[in-house]
C-alpha positions as a Markdown table, in Angstrom:
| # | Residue | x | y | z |
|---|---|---|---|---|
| 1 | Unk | -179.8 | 34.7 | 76.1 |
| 2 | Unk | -177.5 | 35.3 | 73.2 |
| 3 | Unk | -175.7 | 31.8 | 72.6 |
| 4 | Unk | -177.4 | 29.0 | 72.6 |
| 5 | Unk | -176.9 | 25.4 | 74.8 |
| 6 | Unk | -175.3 | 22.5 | 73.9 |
| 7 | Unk | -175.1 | 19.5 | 76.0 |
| 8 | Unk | -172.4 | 17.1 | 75.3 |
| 9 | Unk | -171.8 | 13.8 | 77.2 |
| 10 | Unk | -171.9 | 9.5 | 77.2 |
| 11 | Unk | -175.1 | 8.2 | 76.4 |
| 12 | Unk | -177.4 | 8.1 | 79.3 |
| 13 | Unk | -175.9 | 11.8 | 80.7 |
| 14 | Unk | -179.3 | 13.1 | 80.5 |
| 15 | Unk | -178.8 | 15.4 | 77.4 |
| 16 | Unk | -182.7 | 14.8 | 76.3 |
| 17 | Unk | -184.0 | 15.6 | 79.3 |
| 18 | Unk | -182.5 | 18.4 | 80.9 |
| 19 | Unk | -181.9 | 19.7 | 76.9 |
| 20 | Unk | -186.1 | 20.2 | 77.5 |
| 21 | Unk | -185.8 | 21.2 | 80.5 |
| 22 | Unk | -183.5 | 23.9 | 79.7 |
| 23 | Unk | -185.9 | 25.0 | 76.7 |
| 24 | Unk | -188.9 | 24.9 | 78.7 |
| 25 | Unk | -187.4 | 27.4 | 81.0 |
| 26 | Unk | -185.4 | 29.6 | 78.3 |
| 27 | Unk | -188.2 | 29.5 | 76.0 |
| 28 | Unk | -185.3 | 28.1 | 73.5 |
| 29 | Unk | -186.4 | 25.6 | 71.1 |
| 30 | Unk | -184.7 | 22.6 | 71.8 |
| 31 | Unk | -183.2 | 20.1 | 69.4 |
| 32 | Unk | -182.3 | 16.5 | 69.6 |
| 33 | Unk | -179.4 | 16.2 | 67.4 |
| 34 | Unk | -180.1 | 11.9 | 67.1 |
| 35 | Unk | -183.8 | 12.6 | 66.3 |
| 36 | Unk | -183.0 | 15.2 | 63.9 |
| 37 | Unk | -181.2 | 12.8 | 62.1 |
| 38 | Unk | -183.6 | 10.6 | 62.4 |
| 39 | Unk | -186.3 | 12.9 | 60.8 |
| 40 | Unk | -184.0 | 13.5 | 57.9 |
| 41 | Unk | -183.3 | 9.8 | 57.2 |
| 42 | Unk | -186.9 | 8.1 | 58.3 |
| 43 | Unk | -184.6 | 5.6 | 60.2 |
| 44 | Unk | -183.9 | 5.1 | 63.8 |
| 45 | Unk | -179.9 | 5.3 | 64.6 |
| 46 | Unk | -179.9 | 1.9 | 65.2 |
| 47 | Unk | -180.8 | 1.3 | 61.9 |
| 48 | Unk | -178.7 | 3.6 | 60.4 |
| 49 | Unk | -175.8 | 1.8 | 62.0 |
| 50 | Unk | -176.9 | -1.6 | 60.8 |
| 51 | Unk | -177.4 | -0.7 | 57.6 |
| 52 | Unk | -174.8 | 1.5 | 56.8 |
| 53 | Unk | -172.0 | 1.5 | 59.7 |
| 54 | Unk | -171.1 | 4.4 | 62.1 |
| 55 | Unk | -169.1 | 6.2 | 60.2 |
| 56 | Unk | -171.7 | 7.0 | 57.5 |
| 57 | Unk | -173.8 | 8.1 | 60.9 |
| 58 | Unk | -170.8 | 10.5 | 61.8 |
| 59 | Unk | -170.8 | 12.2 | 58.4 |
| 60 | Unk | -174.7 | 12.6 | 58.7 |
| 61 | Unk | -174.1 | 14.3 | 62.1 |
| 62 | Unk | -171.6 | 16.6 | 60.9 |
| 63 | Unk | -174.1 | 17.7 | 58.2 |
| 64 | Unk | -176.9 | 17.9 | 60.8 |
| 65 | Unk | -174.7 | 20.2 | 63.1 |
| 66 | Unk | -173.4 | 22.3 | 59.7 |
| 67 | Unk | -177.8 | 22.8 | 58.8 |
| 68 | Unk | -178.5 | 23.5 | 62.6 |
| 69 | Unk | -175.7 | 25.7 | 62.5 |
| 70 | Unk | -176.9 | 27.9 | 60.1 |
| 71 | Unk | -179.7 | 28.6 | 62.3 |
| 72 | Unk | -178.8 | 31.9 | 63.9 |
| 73 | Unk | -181.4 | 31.8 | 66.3 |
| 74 | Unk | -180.2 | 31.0 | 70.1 |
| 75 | Unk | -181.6 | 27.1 | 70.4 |
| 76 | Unk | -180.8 | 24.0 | 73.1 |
| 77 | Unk | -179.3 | 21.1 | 71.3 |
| 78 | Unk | -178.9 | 17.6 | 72.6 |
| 79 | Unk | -176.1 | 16.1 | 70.7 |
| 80 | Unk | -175.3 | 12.3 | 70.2 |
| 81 | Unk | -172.9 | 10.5 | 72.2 |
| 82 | Unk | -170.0 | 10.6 | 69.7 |
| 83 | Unk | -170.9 | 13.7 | 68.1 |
| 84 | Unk | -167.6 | 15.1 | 70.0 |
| 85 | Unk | -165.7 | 12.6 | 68.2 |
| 86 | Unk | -164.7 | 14.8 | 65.3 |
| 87 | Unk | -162.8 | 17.9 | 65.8 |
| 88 | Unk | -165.2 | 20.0 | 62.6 |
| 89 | Unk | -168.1 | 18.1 | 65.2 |
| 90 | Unk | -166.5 | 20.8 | 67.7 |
| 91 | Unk | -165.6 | 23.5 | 66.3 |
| 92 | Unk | -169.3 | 23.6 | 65.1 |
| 93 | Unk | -170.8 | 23.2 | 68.4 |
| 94 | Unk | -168.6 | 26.1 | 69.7 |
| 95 | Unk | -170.2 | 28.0 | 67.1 |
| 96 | Unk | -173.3 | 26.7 | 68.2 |
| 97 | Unk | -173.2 | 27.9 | 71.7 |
| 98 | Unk | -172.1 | 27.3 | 75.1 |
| 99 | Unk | -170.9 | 23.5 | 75.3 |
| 100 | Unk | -171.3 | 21.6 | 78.8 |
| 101 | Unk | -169.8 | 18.1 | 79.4 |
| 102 | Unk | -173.1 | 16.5 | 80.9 |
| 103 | Unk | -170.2 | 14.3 | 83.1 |
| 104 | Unk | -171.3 | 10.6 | 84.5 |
| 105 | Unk | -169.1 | 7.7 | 85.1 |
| 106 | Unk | -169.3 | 4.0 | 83.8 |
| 107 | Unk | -171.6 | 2.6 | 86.8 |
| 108 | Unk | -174.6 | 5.6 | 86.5 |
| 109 | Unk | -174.2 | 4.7 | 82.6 |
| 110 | Unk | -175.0 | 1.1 | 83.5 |
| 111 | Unk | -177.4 | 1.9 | 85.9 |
| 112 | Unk | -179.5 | 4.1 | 83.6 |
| 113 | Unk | -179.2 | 2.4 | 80.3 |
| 114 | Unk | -179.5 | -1.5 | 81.8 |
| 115 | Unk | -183.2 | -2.1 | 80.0 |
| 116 | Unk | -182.2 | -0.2 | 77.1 |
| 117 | Unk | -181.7 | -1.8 | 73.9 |
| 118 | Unk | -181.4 | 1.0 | 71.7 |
| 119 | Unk | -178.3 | 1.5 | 71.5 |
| 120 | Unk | -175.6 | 0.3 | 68.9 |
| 121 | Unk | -172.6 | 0.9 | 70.7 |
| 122 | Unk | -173.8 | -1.3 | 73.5 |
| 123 | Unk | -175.0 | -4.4 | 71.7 |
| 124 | Unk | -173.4 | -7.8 | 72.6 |
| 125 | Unk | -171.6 | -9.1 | 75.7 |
| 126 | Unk | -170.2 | -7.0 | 78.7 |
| 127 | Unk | -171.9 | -3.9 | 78.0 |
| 128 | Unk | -170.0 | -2.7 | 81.5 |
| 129 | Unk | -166.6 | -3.5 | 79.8 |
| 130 | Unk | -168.1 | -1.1 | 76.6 |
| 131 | Unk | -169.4 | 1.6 | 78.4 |
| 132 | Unk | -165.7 | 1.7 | 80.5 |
| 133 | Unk | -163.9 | 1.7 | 77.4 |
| 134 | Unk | -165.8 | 4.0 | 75.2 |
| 135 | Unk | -166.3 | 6.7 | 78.0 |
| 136 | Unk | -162.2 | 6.1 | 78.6 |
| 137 | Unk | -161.7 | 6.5 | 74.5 |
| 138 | Unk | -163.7 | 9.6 | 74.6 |
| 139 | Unk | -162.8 | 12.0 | 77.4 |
| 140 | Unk | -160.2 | 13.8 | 76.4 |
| 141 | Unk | -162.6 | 14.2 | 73.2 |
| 142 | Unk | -165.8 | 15.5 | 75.6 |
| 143 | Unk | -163.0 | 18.0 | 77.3 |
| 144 | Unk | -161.8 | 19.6 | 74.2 |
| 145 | Unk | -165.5 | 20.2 | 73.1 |
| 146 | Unk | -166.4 | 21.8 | 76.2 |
| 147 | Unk | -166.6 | 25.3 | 77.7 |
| 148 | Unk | -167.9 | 23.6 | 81.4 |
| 149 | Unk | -167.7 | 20.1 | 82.9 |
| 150 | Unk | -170.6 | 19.3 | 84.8 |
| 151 | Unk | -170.6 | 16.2 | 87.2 |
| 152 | Unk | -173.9 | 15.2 | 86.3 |
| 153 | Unk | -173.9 | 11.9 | 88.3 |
| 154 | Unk | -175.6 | 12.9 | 91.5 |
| 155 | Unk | -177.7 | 15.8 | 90.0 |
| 156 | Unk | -181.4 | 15.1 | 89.2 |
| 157 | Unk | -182.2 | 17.0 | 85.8 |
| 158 | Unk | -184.1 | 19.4 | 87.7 |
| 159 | Unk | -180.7 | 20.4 | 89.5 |
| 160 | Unk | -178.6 | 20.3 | 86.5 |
| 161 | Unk | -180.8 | 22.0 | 84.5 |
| 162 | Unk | -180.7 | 25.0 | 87.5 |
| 163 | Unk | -177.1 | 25.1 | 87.6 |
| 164 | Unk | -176.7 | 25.8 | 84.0 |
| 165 | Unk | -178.9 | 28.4 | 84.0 |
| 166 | Unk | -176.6 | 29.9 | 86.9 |
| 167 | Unk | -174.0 | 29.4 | 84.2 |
| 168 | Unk | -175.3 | 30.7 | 81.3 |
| 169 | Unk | -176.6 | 34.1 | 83.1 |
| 170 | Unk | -173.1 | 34.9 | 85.0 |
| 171 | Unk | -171.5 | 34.1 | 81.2 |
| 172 | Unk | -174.5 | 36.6 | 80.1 |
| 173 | Unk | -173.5 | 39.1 | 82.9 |
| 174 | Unk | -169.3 | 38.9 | 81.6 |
| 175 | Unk | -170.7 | 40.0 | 78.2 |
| 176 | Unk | -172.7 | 42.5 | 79.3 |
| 177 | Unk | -171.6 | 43.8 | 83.0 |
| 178 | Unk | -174.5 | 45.9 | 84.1 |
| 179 | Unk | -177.1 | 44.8 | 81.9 |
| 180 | Unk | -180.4 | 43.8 | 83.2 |
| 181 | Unk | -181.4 | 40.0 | 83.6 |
């Protein structure tokens, strides 16, 4: 596999987990671009938006994309919720690899992220009317970073993770018609 993955989407899409899954059956190393950040700054995101605000947050992810960037190996990369947000956020992941639109609408989002308190964008009242209004704010955002929308709402990570491979090997196969798989 030549380019590498990278899985774009609303918090609770499933980027983590079928970002592993996708390494574990690419033999990619994978990267979580959060827990990257994470690594670099010995803070959790939370605490980097408490402390310093999200838009100090976006300008470490931007750095973290330009340093994973410069990585020329193939990898899978798991990027942030709002790392779509800035248009140098995107051309970066283009550069990166492959970028698929883990799709999900506002009630899975509820659904999977109701016990989760992780999550600065969601803290306070009405984290429905949040999730609604962010994932509204930020699709034409996701679309413009993204070589493939996939409807991820139905799909168990297993079958996601199955149908990107089917994606990444006919994209393979346009590059190279007649190689060998």
């Amino acid at each position: 596999m030549s380019r590498g993955i990278v899985l774009i989407g609303f918090m609770g899409a499933g980027k983590t987990t079928i970002g592993k899954l996708l390494a574990d059956q690419t033999g990619l190393p994978f990267t979580d671009l959060d827990e990257y950040i994470e690594q670099k700054e010995g803070c959790s995101v939370s605490e980097i938006f408490a402390s310093h605000g999200e838009n100090y947050f976006r300008v470490l992810e931007t750095e973290a994309l330009q340093e994973i960037a410069r990585d020329s190996a193939a990898h899978v990369l798991a990027c942030g919720g709002g790392t779509p947000l800035r248009e140098e956020n995107r051309r970066i992941m283009r550069r990166i690899g492959m970028v698929i639109w883990l799709q999900v609408e506002p009630a899975t989002v509820s659904v999977r992220l109701k016990d989760d308190t992780t999550r600065p964008l969601l803290v306070g009242p009405d984290p429905e009317k949040k999730i609604s209004g962010l994932l509204s704010e930020r699709e034409d955002r996701y679309r413009a970073a993204c070589d493939i929308e996939l409807p991820a709402d139905h799909l168990t990570p297993e079958k996601a993770t199955e149908i990107i491979r089917i994606l990444m090997d006919n994209e393979r196969e346009r590059e190279n018609p007649g190689a060998s798989v």
